[in-house]
VMD Tcl script that draws the C-alpha trace (Angstrom):
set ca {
  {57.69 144.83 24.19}
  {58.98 142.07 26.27}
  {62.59 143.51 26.84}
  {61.31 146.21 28.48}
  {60.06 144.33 31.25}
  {64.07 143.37 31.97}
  {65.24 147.28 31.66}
  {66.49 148.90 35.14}
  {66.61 152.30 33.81}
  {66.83 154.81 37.01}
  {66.56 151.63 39.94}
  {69.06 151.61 42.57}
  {70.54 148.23 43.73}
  {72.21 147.94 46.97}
  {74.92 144.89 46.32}
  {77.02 143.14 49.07}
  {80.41 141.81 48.87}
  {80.62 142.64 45.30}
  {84.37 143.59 45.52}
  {85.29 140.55 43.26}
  {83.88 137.03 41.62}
  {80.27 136.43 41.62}
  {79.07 140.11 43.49}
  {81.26 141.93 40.52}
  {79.78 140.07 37.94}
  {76.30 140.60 38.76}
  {76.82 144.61 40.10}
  {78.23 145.01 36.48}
  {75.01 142.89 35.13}
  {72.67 145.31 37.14}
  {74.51 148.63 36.09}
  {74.17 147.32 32.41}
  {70.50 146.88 32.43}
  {70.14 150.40 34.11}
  {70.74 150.20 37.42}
  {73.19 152.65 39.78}
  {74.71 150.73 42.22}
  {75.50 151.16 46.00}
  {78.37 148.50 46.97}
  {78.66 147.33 50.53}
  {81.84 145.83 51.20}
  {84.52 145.66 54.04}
  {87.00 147.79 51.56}
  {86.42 150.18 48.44}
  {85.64 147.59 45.43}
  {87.73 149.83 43.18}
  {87.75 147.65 39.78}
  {83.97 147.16 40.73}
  {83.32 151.15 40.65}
  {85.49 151.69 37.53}
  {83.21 148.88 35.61}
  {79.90 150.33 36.93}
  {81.07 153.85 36.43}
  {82.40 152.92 32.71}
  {78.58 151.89 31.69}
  {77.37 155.77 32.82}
  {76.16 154.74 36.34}
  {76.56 156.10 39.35}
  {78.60 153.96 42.03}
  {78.52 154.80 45.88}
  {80.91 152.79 48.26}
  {80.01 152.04 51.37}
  {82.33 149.97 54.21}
  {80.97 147.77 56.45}
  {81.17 144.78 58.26}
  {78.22 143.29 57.89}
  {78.74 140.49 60.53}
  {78.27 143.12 63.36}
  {74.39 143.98 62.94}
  {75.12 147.39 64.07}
  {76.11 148.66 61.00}
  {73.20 147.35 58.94}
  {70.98 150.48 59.30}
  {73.49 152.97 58.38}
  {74.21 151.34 55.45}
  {70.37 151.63 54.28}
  {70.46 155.43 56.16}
  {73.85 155.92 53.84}
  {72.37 154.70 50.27}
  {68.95 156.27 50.89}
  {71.24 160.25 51.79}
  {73.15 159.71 48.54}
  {71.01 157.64 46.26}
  {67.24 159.17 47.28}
  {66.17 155.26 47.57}
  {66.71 151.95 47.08}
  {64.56 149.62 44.54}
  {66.67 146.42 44.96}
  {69.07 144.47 47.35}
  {71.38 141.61 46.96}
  {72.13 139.92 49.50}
  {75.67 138.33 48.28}
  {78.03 138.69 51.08}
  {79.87 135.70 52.42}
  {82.21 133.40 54.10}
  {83.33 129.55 54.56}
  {85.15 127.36 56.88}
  {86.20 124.29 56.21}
  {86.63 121.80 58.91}
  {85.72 118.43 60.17}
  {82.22 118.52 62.16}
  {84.14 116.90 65.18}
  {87.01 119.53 65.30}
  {84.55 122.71 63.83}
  {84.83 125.48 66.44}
  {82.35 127.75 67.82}
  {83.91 130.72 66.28}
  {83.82 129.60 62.97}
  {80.27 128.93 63.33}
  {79.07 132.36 64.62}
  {81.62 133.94 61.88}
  {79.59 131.88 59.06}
  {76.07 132.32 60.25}
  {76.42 135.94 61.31}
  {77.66 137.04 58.20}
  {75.78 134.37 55.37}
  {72.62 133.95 57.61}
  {71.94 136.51 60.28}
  {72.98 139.66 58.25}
  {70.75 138.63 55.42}
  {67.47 138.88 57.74}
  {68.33 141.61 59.24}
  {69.87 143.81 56.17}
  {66.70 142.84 54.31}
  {64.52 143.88 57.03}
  {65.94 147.35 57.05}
  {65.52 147.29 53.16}
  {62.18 146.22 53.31}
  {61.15 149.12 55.75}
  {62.42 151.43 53.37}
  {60.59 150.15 50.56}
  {56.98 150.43 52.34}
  {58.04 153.94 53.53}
  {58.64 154.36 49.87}
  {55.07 152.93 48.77}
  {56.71 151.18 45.49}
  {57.77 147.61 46.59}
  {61.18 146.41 46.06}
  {63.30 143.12 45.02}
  {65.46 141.11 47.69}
  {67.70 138.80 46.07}
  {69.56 136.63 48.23}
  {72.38 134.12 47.28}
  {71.75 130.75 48.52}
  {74.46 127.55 47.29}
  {73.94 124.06 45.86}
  {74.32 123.47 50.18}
  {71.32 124.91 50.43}
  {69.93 121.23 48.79}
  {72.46 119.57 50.01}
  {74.82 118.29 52.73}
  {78.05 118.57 52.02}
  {80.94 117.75 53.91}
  {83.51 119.70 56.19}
  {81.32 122.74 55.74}
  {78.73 123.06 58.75}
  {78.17 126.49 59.71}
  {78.08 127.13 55.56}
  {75.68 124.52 55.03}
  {73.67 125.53 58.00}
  {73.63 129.51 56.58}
  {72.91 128.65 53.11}
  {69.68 126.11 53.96}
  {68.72 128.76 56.34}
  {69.07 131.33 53.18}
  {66.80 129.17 51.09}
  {63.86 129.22 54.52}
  {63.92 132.96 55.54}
  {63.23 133.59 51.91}
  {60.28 131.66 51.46}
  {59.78 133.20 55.06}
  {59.94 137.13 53.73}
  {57.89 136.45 50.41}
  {55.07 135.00 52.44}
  {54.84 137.56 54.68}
  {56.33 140.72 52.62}
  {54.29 140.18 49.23}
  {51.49 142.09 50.00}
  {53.57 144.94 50.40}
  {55.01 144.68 46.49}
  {58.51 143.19 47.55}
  {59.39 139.92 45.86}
  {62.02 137.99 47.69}
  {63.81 135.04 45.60}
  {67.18 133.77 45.74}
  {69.78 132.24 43.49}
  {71.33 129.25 44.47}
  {74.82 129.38 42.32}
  {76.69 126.02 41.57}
  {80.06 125.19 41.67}
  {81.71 128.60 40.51}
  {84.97 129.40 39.60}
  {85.36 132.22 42.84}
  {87.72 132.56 45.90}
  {85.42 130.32 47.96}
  {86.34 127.25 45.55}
  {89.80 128.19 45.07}
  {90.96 124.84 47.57}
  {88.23 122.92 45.79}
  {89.45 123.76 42.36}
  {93.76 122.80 43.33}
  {92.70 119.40 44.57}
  {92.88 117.61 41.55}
  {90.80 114.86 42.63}
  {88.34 116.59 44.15}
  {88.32 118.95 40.96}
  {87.67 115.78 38.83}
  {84.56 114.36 40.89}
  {82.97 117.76 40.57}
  {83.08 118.38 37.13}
  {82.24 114.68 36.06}
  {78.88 115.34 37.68}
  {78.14 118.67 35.93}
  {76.37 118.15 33.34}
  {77.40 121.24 31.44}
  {81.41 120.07 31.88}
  {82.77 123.42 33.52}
  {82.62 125.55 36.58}
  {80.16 128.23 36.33}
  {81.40 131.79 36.14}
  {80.06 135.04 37.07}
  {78.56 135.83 33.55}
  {76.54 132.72 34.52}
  {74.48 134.92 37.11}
  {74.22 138.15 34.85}
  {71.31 137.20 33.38}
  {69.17 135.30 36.60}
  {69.96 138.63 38.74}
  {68.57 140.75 36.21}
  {65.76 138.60 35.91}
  {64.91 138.40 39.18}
  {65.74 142.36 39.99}
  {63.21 143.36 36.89}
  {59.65 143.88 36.44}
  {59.61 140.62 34.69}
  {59.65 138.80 37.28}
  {56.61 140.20 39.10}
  {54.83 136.98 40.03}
  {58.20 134.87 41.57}
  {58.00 134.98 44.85}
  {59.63 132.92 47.24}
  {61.89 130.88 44.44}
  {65.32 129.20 44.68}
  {66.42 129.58 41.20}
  {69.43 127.06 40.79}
  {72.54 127.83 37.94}
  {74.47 125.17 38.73}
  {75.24 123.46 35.12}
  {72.58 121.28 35.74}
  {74.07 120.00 39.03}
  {71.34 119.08 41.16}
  {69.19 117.68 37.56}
  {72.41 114.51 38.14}
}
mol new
graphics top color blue
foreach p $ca { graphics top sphere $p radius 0.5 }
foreach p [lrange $ca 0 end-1] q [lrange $ca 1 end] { graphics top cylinder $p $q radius 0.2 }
display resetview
């Protein structure tokens, strides 16, 4: 039966940032279609646990700060100790700056990209290493942005991570699909999440963005539950390389 291609029964995801908004929702998602979870975050995502824990999975917690690489092999080292292996990672850990491109400062740059850019390669790379030592293949899900299409304004080092997001994973599932690891991404649109919270009290601003949506509404995180399950299950066996956009039909405009 086709549903069971979308169960998760017994996998182990390893989510990032999934303390709150969009990481929650789709942890929860995962747990719910089988999966035990293994959240990376800079502090213990306690309502995250309780939800996971609630559906009969197992939740480990593991802090990190993922923008200093160091740490990116111990958290792979940690989940693989507790868990016995990993069979999916999302790659949903981020930050923004907002500034003018004249005034934008070095530091806010290397902040960005180290943490929505640089820690993605490198995090999946230790992933993927452990799924060819474990001979069963493996699903990388990164999260790309609507500025992964797109411009954008006051938002360089963002803009810059996320279209670099959208490369390196057309970059791993050319090169990493032969070993049985599909790498996609999910490009989310204008969500209803800390990282819009200035977005959503300007008024004005507020008002352009929704008269473009088509759908009339900021996405929320149930909006991703099914697309990460999607892409985490054996359904989605031949997708390789794929930006999948939930944006309300945003970009369609």
């Amino acid at each position: 039966m086709i549903l069971d291609a979308f169960t998760l029964s017994g996998k182990v995801a390893v989510v990032t940032g999934c303390d709150t908004g969009l990481g929650q929702g789709m942890a929860v998602a995962l747990a719910q279609a089988g999966c035990d979870i293994v959240g990376v975050n800079r502090k213990v995502p306690e309502e995250t646990a309780r939800r996971v824990t609630a559906l009969g999975r197992r939740f480990m917690a593991i802090r990190a700060d993922l923008g200093l690489q160091d740490s990116l092999q111990s958290v792979v080292d940690s989940a693989v100790a507790e868990m016995g292996r990993i069979d999916i990672l999302v790659n949903n850990a981020g930050t923004i700056r907002r500034e003018d491109a004249l005034t934008f400062s070095e530091k806010d740059w290397d902040d960005v990209v180290n943490l929505n850019l640089k820690s993605v390669f490198f995090l999946s790379q230790a992933v993927a290493k452990q799924f060819i030592r474990q001979g069963r293949g493996g699903k990388i899900i990164n999260i790309a942005s609507m500025l992964s299409f797109q411009g954008g304004i006051r938002v360089p080092s963002y803009t810059a991570s996320k279209s670099g997001v959208l490369g390196i994973t057309r970059l791993l599932a050319n090169e990493w699909a032969t070993h049985g690891i599909n790498v996609n991404a999910i490009a989310p649109g204008y969500m209803a999440t800390n990282n819009t919270q200035q977005l959503r009290d300007d008024e004005q601003r507020s008002r352009e963005i929704l008269d473009r949506i088509p759908a009339g509404r900021w996405g929320l995180p149930e909006d991703l539950q099914g697309p990460i399950v999607f892409l985490a299950s054996q359904a989605s066996d031949y997708v390789n390389g794929h930006t999948l956009a939930v944006d309300g039909g945003w970009l369609a405009r």
